[in-house]
N, C-alpha and C positions, 0 to 999 in steps of 0.2 A: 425485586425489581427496583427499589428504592435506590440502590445505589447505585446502577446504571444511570439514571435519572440524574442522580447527582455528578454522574462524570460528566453528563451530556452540561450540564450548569458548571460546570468547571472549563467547559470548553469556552464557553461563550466568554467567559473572565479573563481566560488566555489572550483571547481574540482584543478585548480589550485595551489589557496589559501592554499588548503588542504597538496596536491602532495603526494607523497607515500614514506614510508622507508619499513625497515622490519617487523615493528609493524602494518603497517598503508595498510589496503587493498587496491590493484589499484583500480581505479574508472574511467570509461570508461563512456563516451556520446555516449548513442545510443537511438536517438530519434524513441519512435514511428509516427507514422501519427499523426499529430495535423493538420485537414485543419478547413473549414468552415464548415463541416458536424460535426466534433465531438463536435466543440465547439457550436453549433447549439443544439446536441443532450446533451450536458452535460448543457449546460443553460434548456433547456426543465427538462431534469432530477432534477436539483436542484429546480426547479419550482413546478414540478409535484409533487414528492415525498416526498419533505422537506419544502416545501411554500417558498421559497426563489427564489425572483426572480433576476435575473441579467443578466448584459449585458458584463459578464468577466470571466464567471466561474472561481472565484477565492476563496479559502478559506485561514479560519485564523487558522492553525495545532494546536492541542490543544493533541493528539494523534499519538500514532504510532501503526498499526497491521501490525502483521509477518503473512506470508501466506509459502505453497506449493504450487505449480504449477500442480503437481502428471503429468508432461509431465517428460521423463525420461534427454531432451537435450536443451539446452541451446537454439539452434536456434528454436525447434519446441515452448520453451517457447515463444520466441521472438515473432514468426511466428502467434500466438495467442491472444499477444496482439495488435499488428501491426496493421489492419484496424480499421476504425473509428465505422463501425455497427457490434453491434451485430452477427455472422454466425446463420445460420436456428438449426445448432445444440443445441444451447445453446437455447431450449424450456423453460426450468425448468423456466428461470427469463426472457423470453422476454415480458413476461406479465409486467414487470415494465419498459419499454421500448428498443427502438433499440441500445443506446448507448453501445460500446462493453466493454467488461472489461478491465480493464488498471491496472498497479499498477506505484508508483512513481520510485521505484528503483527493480533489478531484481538479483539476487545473484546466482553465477555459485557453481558450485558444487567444483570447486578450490580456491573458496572465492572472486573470481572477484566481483565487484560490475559493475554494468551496469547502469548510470541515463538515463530513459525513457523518462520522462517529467519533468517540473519544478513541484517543491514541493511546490508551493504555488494554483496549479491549479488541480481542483476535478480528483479524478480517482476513475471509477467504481470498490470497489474491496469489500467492507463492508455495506451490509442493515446496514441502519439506521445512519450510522456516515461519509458516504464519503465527510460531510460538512466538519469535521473536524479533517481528519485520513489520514494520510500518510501514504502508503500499501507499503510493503516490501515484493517482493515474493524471494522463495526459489526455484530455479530448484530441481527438484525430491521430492519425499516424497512416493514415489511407496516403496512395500516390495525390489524391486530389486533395488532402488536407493534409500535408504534412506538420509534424512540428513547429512551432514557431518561436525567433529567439525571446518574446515574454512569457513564453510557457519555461522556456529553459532557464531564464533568470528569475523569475518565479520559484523552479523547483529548488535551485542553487540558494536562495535566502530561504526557503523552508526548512530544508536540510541545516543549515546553520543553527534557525534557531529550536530546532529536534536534538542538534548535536550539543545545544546549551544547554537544553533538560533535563537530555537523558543522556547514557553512557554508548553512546551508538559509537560501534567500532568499525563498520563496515557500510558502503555507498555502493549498489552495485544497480544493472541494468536487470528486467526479469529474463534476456535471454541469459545470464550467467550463472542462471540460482543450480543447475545440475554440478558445476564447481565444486562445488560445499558436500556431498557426496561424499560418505567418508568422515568428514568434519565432526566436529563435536556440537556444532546447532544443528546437523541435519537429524531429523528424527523422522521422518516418513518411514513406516514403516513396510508398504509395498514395492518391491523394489522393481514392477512392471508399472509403477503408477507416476507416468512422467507424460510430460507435453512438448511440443518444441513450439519454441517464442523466440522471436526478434527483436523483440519491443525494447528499449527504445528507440535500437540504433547504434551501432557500434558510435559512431559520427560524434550524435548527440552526448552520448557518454563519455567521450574523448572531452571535449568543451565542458561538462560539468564537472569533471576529475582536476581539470587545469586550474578552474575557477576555483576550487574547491582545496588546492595542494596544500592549502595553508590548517587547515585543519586535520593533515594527516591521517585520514581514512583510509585503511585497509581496502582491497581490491580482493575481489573473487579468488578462493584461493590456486586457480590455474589459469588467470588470466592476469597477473601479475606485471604484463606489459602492455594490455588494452590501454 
């Protein structure tokens, strides 16, 4: 456990590194639960589902997916991804195990960024790529909260400085991740074990690809003209 610990203290230095002006979104430390249960359940998960066994669930970011929450506030977001299992609600995917869903960073609907967990360690948020996908969720995406343009320029300077860290070849939306099917990152190994998402928005995705053309990021690989 010591070294999770030290990723969670490497975050916070990042955060500092960074710091904020007018351009630049605050970014706030707010760790979910990481005990011996998740990283228990996320070692299982990488094992199970991707053949990949370990004893660190760690991954090497090659990706970034944008998400909705479709929870309308910030905390109930929070509140959701907070425990380490699974809740009995979430039916649809407990057939791929208990581990609950996580994302790496968490975006307020005033553009706050929130880091959950370190970004080099698995969070359940994408079949088939959480080997190698850094999840970005968005508070709100309901008809009555939809996105907002600080969550989207928000996302657009995260992704920047992700793509400055790390070797991220691909920006894509979570409805597109069925794409990659076929691919050489998809590794899901159930091939009945899929969801349908719209998050974030064709719309939305369009506006962060534009802003974003300068860093030559690769697109989904059958959605090449989104």
């Amino acid at each position: 456990m010591k070294k999770i610990f030290i990723g969670l203290a490497l975050g916070v230095v990042l955060n500092q590194a960074i710091g904020c002006s007018a351009s630049r979104p605050a970014v706030v430390q707010r760790p979910i639960t990481w005990d011996q249960d998740r990283l228990q359940l996320t070692e299982a998960y990488l094992e199970t589902r991707y053949g990949l066994p370990q004893d660190n669930a760690r991954i090497a970011p090659q990706m970034v997916v944008l998400h909705w929450t479709a929870i309308p506030t910030l905390e109930d977001s929070f509140r959701a991804f907070y425990p380490s299992k699974l809740p009995n609600a979430r039916a649809d995917i407990a057939t791929a195990g208990d581990l609950n869903v996580s994302a790496h960073f968490l975006v307020d609907r005033d553009g706050t960024i929130y880091q959950l967990m370190p970004d080099t360690l698995m969070a359940r948020h994408t079949i088939g790529l959480n080997h190698c996908a850094i999840g970005i969720e968005n508070v709100g995406g309901t008809e009555e909260t939809p996105l907002t343009t600080r969550q989207r320029k928000a996302d657009e300077w995260l992704v920047r400085q992700l793509a400055a860290k790390y070797p991220i070849r691909y920006v894509i939306g979570h409805y597109e991740y069925t794409a990659f099917e076929g691919h050489p990152l998809w590794l899901e190994k159930d091939s009945a074990y899929r969801t349908e998402k719209t998050d974030p928005g064709k719309a939305f995705m369009k506006k962060i690809r534009r802003s974003l053309s300068d860093l030559n990021l690769q697109t989904a690989p059958k959605h090449a003209s989104l």
